[in-house]
C-alpha positions in Angstrom: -57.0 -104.4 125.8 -54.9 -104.1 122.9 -53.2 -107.0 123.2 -56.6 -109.0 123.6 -57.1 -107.1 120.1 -53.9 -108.0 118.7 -55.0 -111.9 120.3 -58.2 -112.1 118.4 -56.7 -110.9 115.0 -54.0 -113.6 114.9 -56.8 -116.1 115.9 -59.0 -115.1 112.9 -55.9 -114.9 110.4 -54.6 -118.4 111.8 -57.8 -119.9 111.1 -58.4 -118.4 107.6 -55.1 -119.3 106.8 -56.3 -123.3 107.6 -59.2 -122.6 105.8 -57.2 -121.9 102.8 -54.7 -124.7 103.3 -57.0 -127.3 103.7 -59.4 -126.1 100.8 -55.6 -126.2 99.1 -54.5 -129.7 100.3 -58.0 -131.5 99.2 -57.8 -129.7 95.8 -53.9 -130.1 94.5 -52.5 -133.4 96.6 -51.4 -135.4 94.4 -51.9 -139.4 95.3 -49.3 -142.3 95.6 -45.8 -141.7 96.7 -45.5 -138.2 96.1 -48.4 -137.2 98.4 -45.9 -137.6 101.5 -43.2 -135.4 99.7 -46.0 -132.9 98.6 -47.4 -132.5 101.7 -43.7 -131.2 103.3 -43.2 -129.1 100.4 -46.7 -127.7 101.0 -47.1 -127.0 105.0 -43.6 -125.4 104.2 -44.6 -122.7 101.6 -48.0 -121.9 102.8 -45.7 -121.6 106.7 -43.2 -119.2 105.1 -45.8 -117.2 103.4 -48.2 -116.8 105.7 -45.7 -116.1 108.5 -43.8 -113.6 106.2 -46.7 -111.1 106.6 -46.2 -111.0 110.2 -42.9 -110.8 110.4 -43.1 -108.1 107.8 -44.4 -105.8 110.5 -41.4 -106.0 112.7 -38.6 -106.2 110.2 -37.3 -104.1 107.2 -36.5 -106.8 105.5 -36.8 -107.0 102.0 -37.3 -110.5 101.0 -39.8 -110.8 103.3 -42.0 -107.9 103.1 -42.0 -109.0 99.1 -42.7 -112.1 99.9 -45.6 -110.9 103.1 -47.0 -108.4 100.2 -47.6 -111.2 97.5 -49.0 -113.3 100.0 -51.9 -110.7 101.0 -52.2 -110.5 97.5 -53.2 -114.4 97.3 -54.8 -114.1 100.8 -57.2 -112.1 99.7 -57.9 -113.7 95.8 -58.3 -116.6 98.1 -60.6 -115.4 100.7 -62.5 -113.7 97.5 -62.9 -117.2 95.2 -62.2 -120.6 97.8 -66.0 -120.1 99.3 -67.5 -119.6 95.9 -65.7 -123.2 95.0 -67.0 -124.7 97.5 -70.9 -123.6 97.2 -70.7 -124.7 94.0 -69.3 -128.4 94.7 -72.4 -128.4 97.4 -74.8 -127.8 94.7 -73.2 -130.6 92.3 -73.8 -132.9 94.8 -77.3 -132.6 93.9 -76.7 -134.2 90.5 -74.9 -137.6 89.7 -71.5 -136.3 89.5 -68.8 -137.4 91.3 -68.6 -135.9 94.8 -64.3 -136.2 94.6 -64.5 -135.4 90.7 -66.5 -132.0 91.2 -64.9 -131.0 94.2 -61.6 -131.3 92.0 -62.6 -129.5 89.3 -64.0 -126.9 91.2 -61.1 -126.6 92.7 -59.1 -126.7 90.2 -60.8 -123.8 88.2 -61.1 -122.3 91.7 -56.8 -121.7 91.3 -57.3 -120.9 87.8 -59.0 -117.6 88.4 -56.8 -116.6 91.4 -53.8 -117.5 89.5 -55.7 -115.1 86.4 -57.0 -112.6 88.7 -53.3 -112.0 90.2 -51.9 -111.4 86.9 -54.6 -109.0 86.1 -54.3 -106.9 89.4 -50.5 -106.8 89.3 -50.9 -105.2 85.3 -53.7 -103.3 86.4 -51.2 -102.1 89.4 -48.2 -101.8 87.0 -49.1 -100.0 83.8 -51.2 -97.2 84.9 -53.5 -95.5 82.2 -53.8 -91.6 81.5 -57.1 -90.1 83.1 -57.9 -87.0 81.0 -60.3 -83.9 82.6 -61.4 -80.6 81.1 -62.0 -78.1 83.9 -63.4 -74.3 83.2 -62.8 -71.9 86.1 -64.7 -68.7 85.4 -61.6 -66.3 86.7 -59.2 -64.2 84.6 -55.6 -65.1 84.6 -52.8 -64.4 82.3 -53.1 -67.6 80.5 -55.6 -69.3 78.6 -55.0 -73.0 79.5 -53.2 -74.6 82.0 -51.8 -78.5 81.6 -51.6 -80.4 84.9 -50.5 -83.1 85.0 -51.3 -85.0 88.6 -50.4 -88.1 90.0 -51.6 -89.6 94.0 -50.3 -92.5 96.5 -47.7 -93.2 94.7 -46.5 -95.4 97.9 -42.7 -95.5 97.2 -41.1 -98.2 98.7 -39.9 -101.8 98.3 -42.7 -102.9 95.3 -43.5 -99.1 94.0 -39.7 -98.5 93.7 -37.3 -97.1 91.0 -39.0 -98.5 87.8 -42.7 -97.5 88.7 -40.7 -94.0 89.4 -39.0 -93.7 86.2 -42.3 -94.6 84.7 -44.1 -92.3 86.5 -41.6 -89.7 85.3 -41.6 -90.6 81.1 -45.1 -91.1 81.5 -45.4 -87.3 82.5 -42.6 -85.5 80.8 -44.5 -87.2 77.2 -47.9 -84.7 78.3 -45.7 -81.6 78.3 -47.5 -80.2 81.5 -47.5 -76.8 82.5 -47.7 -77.9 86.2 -47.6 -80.9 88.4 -49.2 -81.6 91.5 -49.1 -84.5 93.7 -51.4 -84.3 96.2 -49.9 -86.9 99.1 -48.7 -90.2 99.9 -45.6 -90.3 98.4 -43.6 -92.7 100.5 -45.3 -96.1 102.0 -44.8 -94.9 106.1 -41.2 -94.6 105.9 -38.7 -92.7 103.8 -35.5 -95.1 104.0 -36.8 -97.0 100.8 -37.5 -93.6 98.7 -33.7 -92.3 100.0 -32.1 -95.7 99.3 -33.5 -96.5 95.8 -32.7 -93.2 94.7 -36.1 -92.1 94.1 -35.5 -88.2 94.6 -32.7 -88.1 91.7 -35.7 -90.1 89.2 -38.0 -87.8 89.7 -35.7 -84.6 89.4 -36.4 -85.4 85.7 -39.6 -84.3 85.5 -40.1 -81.0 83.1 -42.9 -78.4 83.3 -43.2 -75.1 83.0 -44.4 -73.5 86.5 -42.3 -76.9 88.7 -43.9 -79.5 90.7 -45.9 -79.1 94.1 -47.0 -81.6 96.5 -48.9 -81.9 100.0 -48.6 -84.9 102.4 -51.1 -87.8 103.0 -51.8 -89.9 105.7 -49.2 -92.4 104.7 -46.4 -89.9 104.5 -44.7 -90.6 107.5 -41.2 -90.6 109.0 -39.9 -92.3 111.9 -37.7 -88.7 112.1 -39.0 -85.2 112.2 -41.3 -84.0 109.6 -38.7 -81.4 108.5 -36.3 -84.4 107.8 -39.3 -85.9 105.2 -39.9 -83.0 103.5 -36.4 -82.0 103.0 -36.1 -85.8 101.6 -39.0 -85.0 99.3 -37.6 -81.7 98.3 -34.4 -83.2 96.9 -36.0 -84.2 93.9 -36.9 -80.5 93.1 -40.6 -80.7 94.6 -42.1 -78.0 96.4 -44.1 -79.6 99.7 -46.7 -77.1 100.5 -47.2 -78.0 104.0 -50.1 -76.1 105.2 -49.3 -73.0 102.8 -50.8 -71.2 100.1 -48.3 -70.0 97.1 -49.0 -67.7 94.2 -47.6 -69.0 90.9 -46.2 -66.8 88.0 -49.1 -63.8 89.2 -51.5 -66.4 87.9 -53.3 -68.8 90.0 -52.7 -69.8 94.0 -52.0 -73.4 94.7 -52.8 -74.3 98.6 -51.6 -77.4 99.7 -52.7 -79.1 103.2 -51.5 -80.9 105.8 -53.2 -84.1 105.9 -56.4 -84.4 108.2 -54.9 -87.0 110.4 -52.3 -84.5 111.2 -53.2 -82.8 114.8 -51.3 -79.7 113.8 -53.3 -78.9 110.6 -54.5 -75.7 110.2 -58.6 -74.9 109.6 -59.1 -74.0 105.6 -61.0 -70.9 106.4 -57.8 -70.1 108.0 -55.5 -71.2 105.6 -57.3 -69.4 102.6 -57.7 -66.0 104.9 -54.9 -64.3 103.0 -55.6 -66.2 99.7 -56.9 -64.0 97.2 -59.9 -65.3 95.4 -60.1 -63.4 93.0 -57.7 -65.4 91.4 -58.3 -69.2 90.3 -57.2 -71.3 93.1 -56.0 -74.6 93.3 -56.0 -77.0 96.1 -53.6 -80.0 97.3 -56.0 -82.1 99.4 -55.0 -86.1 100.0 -58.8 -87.0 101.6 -61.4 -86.3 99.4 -63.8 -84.7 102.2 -65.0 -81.1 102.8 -65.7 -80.5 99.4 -69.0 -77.7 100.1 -66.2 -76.0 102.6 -63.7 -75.5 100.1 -66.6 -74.5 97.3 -67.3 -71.6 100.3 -64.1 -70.6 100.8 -63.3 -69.7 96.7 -61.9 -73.0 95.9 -61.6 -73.1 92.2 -60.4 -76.7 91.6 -59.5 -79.4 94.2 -57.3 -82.7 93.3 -57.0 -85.7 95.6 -56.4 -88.9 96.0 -56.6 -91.8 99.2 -59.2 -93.4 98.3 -57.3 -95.7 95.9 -61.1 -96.4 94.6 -60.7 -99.1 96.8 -58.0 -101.0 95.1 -59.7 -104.2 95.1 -63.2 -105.5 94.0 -65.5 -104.6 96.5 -63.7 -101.8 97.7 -64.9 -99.4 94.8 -68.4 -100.2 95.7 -67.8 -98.9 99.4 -65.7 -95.9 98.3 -67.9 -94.8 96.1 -70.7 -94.5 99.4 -68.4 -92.9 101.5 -66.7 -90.3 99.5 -69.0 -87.5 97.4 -66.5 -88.0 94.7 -64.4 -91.5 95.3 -63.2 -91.3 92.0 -63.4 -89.2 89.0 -64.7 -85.4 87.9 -67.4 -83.9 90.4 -68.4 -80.3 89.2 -71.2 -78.1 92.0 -71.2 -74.7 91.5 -68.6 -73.6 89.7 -66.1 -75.6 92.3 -64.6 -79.0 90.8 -63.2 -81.8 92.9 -60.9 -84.2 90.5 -59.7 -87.6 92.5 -57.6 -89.9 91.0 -57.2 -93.7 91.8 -53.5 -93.2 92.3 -50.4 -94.1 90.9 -49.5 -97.4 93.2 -50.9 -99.1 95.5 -50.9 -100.3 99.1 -50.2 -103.4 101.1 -50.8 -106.2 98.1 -49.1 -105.3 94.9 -52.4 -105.6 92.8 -55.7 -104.0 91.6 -58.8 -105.3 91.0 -61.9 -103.0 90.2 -59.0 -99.9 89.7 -56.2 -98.9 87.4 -52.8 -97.3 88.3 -53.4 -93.7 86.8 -52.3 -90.6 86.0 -54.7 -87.2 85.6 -53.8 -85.1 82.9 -56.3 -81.9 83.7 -56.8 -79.0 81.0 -58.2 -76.0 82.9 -59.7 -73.6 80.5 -59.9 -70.1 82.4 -62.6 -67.7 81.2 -63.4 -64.3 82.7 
């Protein structure tokens, strides 16, 4: 059965990618001599590129999972603008231009907004913003104000690598937090590209007052034990809370989760059973989901990420119906769920209809 499935998929991408080569061909060959030369250079590229995406499921290759991930990238521009081309050139025909003149024009403008809409996703992917949320929990603690600074799915690995880390790291050492939190998917499915690049030692720089705290998403994976990841993780002076609540400077509790595809994850009435409430509590949850559970159970404030508010046009419009909160500040009761876009990105380096971000949260505690 699965290899029917796997089959079928290579069928449908195979014929997309024809679809896009042929819509290609007609709109850039060139005519005269250079057609023949053109037409090598062409089948060539669009072979390497397409194939590249495949490969770049059975190899560890570098220059071809770059390569694979900037071809989604176009894949999906192309997929996104090519049929919009060519219902337009259909309803030229209905005036007296030329048939080959408007089909090369659309065309032609057709590769002018995937070329534009490629550079705007990989900035929009690349130079994340700072989110900012003001959050009153009606507890006592021994502060007034706490700063937290928190980042998501920050997908380390060959693209999201040691300059988005850096980044990442002067980008929150310049908001002076008082605390840190990143609530899961740290790595892209494997950790060999986070040990190699030397990601841990980057992001050992970050300051704040009470240290930084993560939980584990979906994607945070290791082709070794669990242990071994989070050890890896902790080398950069992060504390994974792996199913466990912590108490922080007699304060406030921070619970982080294991993430809900996990079979070993504990229930959160279970989790919180030796959490006092009477404290503000703070929870580490990578899926957005359960929100009226955790507003039962004394949940103060509960930051997320995952849903990458679907990372490209229309994928916001469908997070946004299957989440409560996709995206954003959602306050019910006295219980707030905060869920950022996230810091990188997954599978094609680019964002369209999202922003790279980073939350900068100022709770406000008030007896």
């Amino acid at each position: 059965m699965l290899i029917i499935v796997l089959l079928i998929s290579l069928l449908i991408y195979s014929v997309l990618v024809l679809y896009i080569g042929w819509s290609g061909w007609r709109w850039l060959a060139p005519r005269g001599g250079a057609r023949k030369i053109f037409r090598y250079g062409y089948i060539a590229v669009l072979t390497v590129a397409a194939s590249s995406f495949i490969l770049g499921q059975f190899t560890e290759n570098i220059i071809v999972a770059v390569i694979g991930a900037y071809w989604m990238a176009v894949f999906y521009l192309c997929l996104l603008i090519m049929p919009l081309a060519h219902i337009t050139v259909l309803a030229l025909r209905l005036t007296r231009l030329s048939h080959r003149g408007a089909e090369k024009a659309a065309g032609l403008a057709a590769l002018f907004i995937i070329a534009a809409l490629l550079a705007y996703g990989s900035f929009n992917a690349y130079s994340p913003v700072i989110r900012e949320y003001e959050v009153r929990i009606a507890k006592p603690a021994p502060v007034e104000t706490l700063r937290i600074a928190m980042a998501s799915d920050m997908h380390f690995g060959v693209l999201s690598g040691r300059d988005h880390a850096a980044r990442l790291v002067r980008e929150i050492n310049a908001l002076r937090p008082d605390l840190v939190l990143f609530p899961g998917d740290l790595i892209d499915d494997d950790i060999g590209q986070f040990q190699s690049q030397g990601i841990a030692a980057i992001l050992a720089g970050i300051e704040s007052r009470y240290g930084v705290y993560a939980s584990l998403g979906n994607h945070d994976r290791n082709y070794g034990s669990m242990q071994t990841l989070i050890g890896a993780l902790e080398e950069s002076g992060m504390d994974v809370l792996y199913d466990e609540a912590v108490v922080i400077g007699d304060a406030f509790t921070l619970v982080g989760r294991k993430d809900r595809r996990d079979r070993g994850r504990m229930d959160l009435e279970m989790l919180m059973a030796g959490v006092d409430t009477g404290k503000p509590v703070i929870l580490l949850e990578h899926q957005p989901y359960e929100l009226d559970e955790a507003l039962r159970l004394g949940v103060d404030l509960m930051v997320s990420g995952h849903t990458h508010r679907g990372q490209l046009f229309p994928g916001n419009l469908l997070t946004a119906r299957m989440y409560e909160n996709d995206w954003g500040h959602l306050e019910k009761e006295g219980f707030h769920s905060i869920v950022t876009s996230g810091y990188g990105f997954w599978g094609p380096p680019i964002r369209i209809g999202s922003r790279s971000e980073i939350a900068l949260i100022t709770v406000t505690f008030e007896p």
